[in-house]
GUFI-254531 format. One record per residue (C-alpha): x, y negated, z; residue in three letters. Coordinates in steps of 0.5 Angstrom, whole numbers, plus 2048, in hexadecimal, padded with zeros to 3 digits. Each point is the difference from the previous one (the first is absolute). Example, Ala and Ser with C-alpha at 12.3 -4.5 7.8 and 13.67 -1.06 7.14 Angstrom:
@u 819	v 809	w 810	lumdren ALA .
@u 802	v 7F9	w 7FE	lumdren SER .
//
This chain:
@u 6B9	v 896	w 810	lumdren UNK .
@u 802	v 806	w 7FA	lumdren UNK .
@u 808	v 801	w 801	lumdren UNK .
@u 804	v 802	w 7F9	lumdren UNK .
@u 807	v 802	w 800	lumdren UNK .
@u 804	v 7FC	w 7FB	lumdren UNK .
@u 808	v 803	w 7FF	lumdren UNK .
@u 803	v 7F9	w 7FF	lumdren UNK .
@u 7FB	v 7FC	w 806	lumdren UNK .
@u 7FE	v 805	w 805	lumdren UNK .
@u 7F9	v 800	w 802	lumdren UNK .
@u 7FB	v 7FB	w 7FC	lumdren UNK .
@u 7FA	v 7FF	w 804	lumdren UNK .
@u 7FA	v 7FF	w 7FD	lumdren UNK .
@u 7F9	v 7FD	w 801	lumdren UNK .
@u 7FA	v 805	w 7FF	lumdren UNK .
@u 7FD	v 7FC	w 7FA	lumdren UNK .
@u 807	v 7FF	w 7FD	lumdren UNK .
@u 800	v 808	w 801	lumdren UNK .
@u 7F9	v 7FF	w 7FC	lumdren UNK .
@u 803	v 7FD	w 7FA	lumdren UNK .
@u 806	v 804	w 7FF	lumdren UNK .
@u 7FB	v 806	w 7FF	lumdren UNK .
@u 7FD	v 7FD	w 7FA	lumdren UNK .
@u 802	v 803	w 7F9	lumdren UNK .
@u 802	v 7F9	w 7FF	lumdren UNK .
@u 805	v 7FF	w 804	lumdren UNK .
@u 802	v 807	w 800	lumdren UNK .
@u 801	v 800	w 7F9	lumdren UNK .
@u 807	v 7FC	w 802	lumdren UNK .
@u 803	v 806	w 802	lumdren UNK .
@u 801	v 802	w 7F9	lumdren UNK .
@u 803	v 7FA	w 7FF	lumdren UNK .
@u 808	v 800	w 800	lumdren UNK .
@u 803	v 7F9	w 804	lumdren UNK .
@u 806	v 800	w 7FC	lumdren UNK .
@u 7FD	v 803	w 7F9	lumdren UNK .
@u 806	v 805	w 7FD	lumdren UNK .
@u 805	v 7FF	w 804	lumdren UNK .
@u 800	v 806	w 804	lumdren UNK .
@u 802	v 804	w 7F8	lumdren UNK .
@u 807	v 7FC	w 802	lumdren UNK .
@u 7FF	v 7FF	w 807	lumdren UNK .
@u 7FD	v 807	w 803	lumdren UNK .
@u 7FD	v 7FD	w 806	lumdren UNK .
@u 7FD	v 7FA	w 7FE	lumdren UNK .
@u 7F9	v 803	w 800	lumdren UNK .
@u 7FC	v 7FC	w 805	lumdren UNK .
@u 7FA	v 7FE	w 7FD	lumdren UNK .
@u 7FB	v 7FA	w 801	lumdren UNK .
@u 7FC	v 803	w 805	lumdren UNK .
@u 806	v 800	w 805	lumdren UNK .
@u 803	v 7F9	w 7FE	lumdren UNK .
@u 7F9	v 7FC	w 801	lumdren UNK .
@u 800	v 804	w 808	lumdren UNK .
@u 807	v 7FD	w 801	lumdren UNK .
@u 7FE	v 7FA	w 7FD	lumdren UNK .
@u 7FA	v 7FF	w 805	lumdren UNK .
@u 805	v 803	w 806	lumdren UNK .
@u 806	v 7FB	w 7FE	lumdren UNK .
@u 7FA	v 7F9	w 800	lumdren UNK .
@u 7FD	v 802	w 807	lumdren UNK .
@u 807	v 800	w 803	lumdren UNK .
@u 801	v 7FA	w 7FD	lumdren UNK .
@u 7F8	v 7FD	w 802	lumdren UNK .
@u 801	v 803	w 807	lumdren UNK .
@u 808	v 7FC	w 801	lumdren UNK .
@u 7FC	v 7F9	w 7FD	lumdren UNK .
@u 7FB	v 803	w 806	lumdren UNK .
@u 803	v 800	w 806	lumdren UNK .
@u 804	v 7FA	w 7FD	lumdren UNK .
@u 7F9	v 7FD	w 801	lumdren UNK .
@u 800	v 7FC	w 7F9	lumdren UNK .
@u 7FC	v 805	w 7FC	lumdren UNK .
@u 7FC	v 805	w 800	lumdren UNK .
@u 7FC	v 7FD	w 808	lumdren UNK .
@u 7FA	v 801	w 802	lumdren UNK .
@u 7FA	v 803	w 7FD	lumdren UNK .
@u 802	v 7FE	w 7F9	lumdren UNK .
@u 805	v 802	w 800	lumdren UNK .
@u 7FE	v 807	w 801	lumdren UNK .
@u 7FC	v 800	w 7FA	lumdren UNK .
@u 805	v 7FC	w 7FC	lumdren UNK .
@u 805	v 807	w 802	lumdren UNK .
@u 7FB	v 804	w 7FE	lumdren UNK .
@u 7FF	v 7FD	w 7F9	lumdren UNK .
@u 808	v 800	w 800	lumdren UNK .
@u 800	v 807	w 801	lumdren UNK .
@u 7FA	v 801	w 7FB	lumdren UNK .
@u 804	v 7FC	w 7FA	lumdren UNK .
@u 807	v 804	w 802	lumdren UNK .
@u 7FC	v 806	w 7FF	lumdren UNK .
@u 7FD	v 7FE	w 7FA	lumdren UNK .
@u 805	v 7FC	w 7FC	lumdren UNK .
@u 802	v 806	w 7FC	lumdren UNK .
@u 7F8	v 803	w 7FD	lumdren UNK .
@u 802	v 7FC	w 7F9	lumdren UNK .
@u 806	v 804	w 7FE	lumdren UNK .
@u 800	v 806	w 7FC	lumdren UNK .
@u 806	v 805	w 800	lumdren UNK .
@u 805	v 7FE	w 7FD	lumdren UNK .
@u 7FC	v 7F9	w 800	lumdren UNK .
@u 807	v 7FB	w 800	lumdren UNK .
@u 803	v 804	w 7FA	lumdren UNK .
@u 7F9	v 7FF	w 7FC	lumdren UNK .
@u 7FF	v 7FA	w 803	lumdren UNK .
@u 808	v 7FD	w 800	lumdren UNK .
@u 805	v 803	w 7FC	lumdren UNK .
@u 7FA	v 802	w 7FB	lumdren UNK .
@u 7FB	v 7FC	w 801	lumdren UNK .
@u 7FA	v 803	w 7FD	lumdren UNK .
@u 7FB	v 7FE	w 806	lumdren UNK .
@u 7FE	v 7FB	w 804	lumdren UNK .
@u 803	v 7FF	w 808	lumdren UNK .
@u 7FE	v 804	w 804	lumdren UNK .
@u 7FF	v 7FA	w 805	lumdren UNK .
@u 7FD	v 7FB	w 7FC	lumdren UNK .
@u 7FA	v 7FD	w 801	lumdren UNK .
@u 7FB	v 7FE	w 7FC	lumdren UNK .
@u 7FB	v 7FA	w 800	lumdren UNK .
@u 7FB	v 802	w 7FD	lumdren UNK .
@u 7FB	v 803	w 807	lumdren UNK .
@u 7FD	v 803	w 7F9	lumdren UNK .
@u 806	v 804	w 7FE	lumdren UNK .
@u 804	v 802	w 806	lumdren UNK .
@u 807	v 803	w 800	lumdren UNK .
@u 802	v 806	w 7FF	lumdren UNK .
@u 803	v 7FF	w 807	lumdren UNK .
@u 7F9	v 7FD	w 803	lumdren UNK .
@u 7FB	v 805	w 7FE	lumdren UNK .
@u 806	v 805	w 803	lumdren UNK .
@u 7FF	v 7FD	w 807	lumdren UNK .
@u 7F9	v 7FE	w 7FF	lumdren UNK .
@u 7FF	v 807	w 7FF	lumdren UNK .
@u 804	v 803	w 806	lumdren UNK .
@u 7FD	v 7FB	w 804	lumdren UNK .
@u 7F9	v 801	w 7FF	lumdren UNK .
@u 801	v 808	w 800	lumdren UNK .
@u 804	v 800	w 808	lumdren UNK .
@u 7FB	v 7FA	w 803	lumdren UNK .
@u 804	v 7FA	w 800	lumdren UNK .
@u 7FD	v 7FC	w 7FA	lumdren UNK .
@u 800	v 7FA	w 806	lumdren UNK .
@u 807	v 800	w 7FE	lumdren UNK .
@u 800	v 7FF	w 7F9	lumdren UNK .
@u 800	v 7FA	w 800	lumdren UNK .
@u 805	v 7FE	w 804	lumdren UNK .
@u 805	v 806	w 7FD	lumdren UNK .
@u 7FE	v 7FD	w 7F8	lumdren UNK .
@u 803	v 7F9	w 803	lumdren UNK .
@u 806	v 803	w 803	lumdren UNK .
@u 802	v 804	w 7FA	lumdren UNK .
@u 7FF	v 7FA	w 7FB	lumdren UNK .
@u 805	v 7FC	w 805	lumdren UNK .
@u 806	v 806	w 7FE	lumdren UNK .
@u 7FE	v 800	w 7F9	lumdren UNK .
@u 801	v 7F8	w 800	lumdren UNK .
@u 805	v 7FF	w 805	lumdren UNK .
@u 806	v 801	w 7FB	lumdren UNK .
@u 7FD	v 7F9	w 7FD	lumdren UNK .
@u 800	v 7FB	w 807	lumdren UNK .
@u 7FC	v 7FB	w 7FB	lumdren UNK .
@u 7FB	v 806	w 7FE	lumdren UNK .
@u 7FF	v 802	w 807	lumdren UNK .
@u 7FF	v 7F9	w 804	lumdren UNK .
@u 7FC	v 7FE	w 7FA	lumdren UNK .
@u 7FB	v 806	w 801	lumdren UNK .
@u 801	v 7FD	w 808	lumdren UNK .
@u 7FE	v 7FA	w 7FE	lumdren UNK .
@u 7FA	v 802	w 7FD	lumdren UNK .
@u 7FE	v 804	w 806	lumdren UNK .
@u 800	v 806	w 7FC	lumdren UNK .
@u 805	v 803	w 804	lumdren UNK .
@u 7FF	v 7FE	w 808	lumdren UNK .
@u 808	v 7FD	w 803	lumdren UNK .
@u 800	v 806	w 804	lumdren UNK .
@u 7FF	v 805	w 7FC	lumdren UNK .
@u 806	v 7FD	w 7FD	lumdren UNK .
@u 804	v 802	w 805	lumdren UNK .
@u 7FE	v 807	w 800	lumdren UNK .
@u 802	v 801	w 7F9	lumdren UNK .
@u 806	v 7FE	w 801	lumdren UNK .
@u 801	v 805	w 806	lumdren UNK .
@u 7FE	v 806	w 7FD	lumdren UNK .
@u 806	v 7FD	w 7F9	lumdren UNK .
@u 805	v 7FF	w 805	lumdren UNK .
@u 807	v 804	w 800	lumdren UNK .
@u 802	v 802	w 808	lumdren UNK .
@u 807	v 7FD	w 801	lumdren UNK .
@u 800	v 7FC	w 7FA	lumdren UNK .
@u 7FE	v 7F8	w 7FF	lumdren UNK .
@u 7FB	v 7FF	w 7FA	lumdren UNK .
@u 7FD	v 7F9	w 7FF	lumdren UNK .
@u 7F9	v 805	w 802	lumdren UNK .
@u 804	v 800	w 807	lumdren UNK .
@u 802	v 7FA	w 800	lumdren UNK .
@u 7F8	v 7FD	w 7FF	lumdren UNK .
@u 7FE	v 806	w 805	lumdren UNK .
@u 804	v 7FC	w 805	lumdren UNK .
@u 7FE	v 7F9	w 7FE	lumdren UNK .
@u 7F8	v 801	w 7FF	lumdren UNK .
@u 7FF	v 805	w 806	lumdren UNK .
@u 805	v 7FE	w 805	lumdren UNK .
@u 802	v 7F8	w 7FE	lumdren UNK .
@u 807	v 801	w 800	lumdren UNK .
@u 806	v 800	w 7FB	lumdren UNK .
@u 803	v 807	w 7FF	lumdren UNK .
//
C-alpha cells in the first residue's frame, strides 16, 4: 500500500494499481482542474482541484464499505472484495469527464455537454467514457472497465429513480452497482434519498 498525506482526511492508502492509475497523464490532468471553479478570486482558499476531491471521495466510500462490512450486510466475502474495489476504482474516476470550469461551462453557461453523461452509442463513447477507458487501459486495469462505466452511468441517472430502475430492470446496470453509486454521491452526515436507498437495497432495512 502507498500512503498519501490529505490535509483534511490524514493518511489515504492506496492500493499499487491504484498508484498506476493516478500516474496516468489522464488522470493527472485533474490537477489542473479547479473543484469549486472561480471561487478562490472571492474566497482565496478555495483552491482544492478535482484531484484532491476524487482521493476524498474514495476515502469517505471505504469508510462507508468497510462499516457495511463489519455490519456483515455488504460488502462479505470474496465479491465483496471485488465490488470494494470497483467502488473504489468508480470513486476515483467519477470526475475524468470534467473540464476547468466544467459547472460554469456546463450549468450557468451551458455550452457543453455533462461531464458525466453517457452515451448509448458504444459507437460514440462519451466525453466521460473515452476518459476512463483511456485511463484504465494505460494503468492495466481494463477488467474494471466495465463495471466502473456501470457505476458512473448509475450516478449519472440517479438523480431520475424512473431513469436508474429502468436501466436496472433492463439489466444494463447490475442491483449492486446501484448501490455503489449512491455511496460514492452520498453526503456524510446528511439523509438523501441516495441514503436512504444505500440502506434499503444493501442493508434491508428503513432508514
Amino acid at each position: 500500500m502507498k500512503v498519501i498525506r490529505d490535509n483534511l482526511h490524514g493518511d489515504i492508502e492506496l492500493f499499487p494499481e491504484e498508484m498506476k492509475l493516478l500516474h496516468t497523464a489522464g488522470f493527472e490532468r485533474l490537477h489542473g482542474c479547479r473543484q469549486l471553479g472561480l471561487s478562490h478570486l472571492i474566497y482565496p482558499g478555495a483552491k482544492h482541484s478535482r484531484f484532491e476531491h476524487v482521493l476524498g471521495v474514495m476515502h469517505v466510500a471505504d469508510k462507508i464499505a468497510e462499516r457495511m462490512r463489519e455490519d456483515k450486510c455488504f460488502f462479505t466475502g470474496t465479491d465483496g472484495q471485488e465490488l470494494r474495489r470497483v467502488l473504489r476504482f468508480s470513486a476515483l474516476l467519477h470526475d475524468m469527464g470534467h473540464v476547468p470550469f466544467g459547472h460554469t461551462l456546463e450549468d450557468e453557461m451551458p455550452i457543453i455537454s455533462k461531464h458525466d453523461k453517457p452515451s448509448f452509442d458504444k459507437a460514440k463513447p462519451s466525453r466521460m467514457e473515452k476518459a476512463v477507458s483511456e485511463v484504465l487501459q494505460e494503468s492495466g486495469n481494463t477488467r474494471y472497465l466495465g463495471p466502473v462505466l456501470q457505476v458512473l452511468r448509475a450516478i449519472a441517472e440517479s438523480k431520475d429513480d424512473d431513469d436508474v430502475y429502468e436501466s436496472v430492470r433492463k439489466g444494463e446496470i447490475k442491483p449492486d452497482y446501484l448501490v455503489l453509486a449512491d455511496i460514492i454521491v452520498t453526503e456524510p452526515g446528511f439523509c438523501t434519498k441516495f441514503t436512504e436507498r444505500v440502506y434499503i437495497t444493501a442493508m434491508g432495512c428503513e432508514f
